[in-house]
N, C-alpha and C positions, 0 to 999 in steps of 0.2 A: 504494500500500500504506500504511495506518493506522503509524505511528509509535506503539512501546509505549512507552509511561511506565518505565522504570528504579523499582526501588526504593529509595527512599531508605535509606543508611548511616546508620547511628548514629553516633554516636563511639564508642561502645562495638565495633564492628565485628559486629554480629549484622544482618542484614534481620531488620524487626520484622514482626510481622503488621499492624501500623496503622502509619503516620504519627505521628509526634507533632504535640500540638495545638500552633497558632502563638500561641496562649493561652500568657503566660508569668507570670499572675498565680496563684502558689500555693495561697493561699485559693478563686481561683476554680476551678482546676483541683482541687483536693479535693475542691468539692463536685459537680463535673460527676463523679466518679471516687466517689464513695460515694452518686450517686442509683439507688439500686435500680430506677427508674424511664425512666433514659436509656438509648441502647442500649448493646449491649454496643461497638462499633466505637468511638463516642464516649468510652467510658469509660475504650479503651484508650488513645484517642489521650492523653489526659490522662495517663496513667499515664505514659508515654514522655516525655510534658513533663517531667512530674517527673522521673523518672530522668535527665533531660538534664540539669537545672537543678543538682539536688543538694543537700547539707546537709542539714541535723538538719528545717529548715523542710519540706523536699520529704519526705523520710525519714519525719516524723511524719505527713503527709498519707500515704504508703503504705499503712502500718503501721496507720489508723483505718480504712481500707478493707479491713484482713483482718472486720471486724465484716458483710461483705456476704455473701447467700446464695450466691452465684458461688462454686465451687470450679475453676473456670479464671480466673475474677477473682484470687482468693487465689495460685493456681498462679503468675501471672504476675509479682504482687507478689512472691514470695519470690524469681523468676527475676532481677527488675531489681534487687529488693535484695543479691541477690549481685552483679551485675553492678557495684554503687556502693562493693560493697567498704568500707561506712561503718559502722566499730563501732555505730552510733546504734543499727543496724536486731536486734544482738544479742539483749538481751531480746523484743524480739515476735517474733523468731525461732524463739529458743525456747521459747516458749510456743504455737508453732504446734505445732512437731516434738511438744511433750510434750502436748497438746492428743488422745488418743484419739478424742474424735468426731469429731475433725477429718478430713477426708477424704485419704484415702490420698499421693493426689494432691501436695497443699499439703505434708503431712507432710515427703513426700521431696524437695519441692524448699526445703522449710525448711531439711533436712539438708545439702544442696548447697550452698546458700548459705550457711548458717554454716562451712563447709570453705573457701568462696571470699573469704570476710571472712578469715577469719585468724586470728582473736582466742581464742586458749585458755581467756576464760572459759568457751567453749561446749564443752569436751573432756569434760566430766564428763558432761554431757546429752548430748552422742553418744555416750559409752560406754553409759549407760545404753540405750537403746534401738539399740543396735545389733545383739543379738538378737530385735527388735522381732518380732514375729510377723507382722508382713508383710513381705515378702521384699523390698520394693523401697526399704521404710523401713532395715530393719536394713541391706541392700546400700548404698544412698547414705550412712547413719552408719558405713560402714565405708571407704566411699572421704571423706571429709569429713574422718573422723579419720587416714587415712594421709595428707591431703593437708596436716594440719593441723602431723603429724609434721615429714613434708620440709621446709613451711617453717619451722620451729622450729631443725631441724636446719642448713638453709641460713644460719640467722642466726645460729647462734652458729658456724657457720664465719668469719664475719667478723669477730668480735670479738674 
């Protein structure tokens, strides 16, 4: 009987759809991960690199990559950017969320992630569109801002 391959953990404890690339040079993983032209597999594996690697350096390679046609590209970035939990990713965050043409998709998992970051600059832009007219934006800006509550609330119980 064939032995299945396991899929590899993150650190993050999610099974990814791709592997991360064993590629751990930044620059090069940005441009493998903003070639509109690569496939998508490859694009992810890169992505995962970064997310692995982290900091502002990895974070800004993300966040240039919301500029691709891909709205599962973009989806994925906003998912790892919350997963990295890295103020950096704030501003392009929200400018996905408040981004209308932006596809539905991306929108909502902008919203998640800026609830998974933490960071209360982004409580004014999930109020705002938390009656969003799509149901699944306003829903995510409404779990993002209660999540955003609790931990607020949890921190000034220790103070």
């Amino acid at each position: 009987m064939e032995e299945r391959r396991k899929p590899e953990i993150s650190p993050f404890d999610s099974v990814d759809p791709a592997p991360p690339s064993e590629d751990s040079n930044v620059s090069s993983l940005r441009q493998t991960l903003g070639d509109e032209n690569e496939k998508m597999f490859q694009r992810m594996r890169a992505l995962f690199a970064l997310r692995n690697i982290g900091g502002h350096d990895s974070v800004d390679a993300l966040t240039a990559a919301f500029s691709s046609d891909s709205a599962l590209l973009k989806h994925e970035i906003a998912y790892v950017l919350g997963q990295m939990q890295d103020p950096h990713a704030v501003p392009s965050l929200i400018d996905r969320l408040s981004d209308l043409s932006e596809d539905v998709m991306v929108r909502h998992e902008a919203a998640e992630a800026l609830g998974a970051i933490g960071d209360m600059v982004a409580m004014d832009t999930l109020r705002k569109f938390q009656d969003d007219s799509e149901i699944v934006v306003a829903e995510s800006c409404e779990v993002a801002i209660d999540l955003l509550n609790y931990v607020s609330s949890k921190e000034l119980n220790y103070s």
